[in-house]
N, C-alpha and C positions, 0 to 999 in steps of 0.2 A: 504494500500500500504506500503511496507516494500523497504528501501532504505540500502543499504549496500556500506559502505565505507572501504577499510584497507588501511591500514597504519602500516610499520613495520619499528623499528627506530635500530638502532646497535649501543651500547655503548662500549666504549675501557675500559679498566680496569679487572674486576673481574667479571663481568658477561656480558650477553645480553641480553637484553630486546624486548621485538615483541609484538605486540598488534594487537588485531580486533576491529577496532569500528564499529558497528554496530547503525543506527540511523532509527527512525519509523517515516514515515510523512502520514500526514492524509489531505484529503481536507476540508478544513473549507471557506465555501461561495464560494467557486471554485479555492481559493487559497490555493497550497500547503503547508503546516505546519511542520516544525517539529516539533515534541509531545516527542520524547524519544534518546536516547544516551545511547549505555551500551560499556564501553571499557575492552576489553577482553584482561588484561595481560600475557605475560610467559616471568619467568627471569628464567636463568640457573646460578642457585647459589649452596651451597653446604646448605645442610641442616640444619646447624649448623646456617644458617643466617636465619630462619624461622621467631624467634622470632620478629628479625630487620625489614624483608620484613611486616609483618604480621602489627607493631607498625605503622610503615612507610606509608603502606597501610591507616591506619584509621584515621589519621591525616592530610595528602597534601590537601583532597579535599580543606579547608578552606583557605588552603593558595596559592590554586591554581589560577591564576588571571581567566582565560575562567570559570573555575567554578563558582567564584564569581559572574562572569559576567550575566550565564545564569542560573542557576539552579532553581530561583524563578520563570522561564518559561518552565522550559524544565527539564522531569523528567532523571537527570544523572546516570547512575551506574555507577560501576567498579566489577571487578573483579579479580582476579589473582589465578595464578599456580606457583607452584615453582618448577623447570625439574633438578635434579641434573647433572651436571657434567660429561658428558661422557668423557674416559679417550683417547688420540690420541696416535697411535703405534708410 
């Protein structure tokens, strides 16, 4: 059984951010379980901040507090996209 949750959040400043989370529950003894988490990023940045996004990316899980919380239970991903910049007339 596959559970699908989204969640898309909007930041002021220099980009946007939106996310899918995606989570996989399984029945174990008749109770549903969650077993997995994958959250599906996309920030609209300029390409230039790749390296940033990219650094950024491989480091937070650890200092995330829910992460910390659950991941020795529950298999987490991430992922990200980086969407340049469309220009407004």
């Amino acid at each position: 059984m596959e559970v699908r949750w989204q969640r898309a959040k909007s930041m002021q400043g220099k980009g946007k951010l939106t996310a899918d989370v995606t989570g996989e529950v399984e029945a174990e003894e008749g109770v549903l379980v969650i077993r997995r988490i994958h959250v599906a990023m996309r920030l609209v940045a300029p390409e230039a901040a790749r390296e940033t996004v990219e650094r950024a990316h491989g480091i937070y899980t650890m200092r995330c507090p829910l992460y910390r919380t659950l991941h020795k239970t529950i298999q987490l991903t991430s992922s990200f996209e980086l969407r340049t910049p469309t220009a407004t007339p």
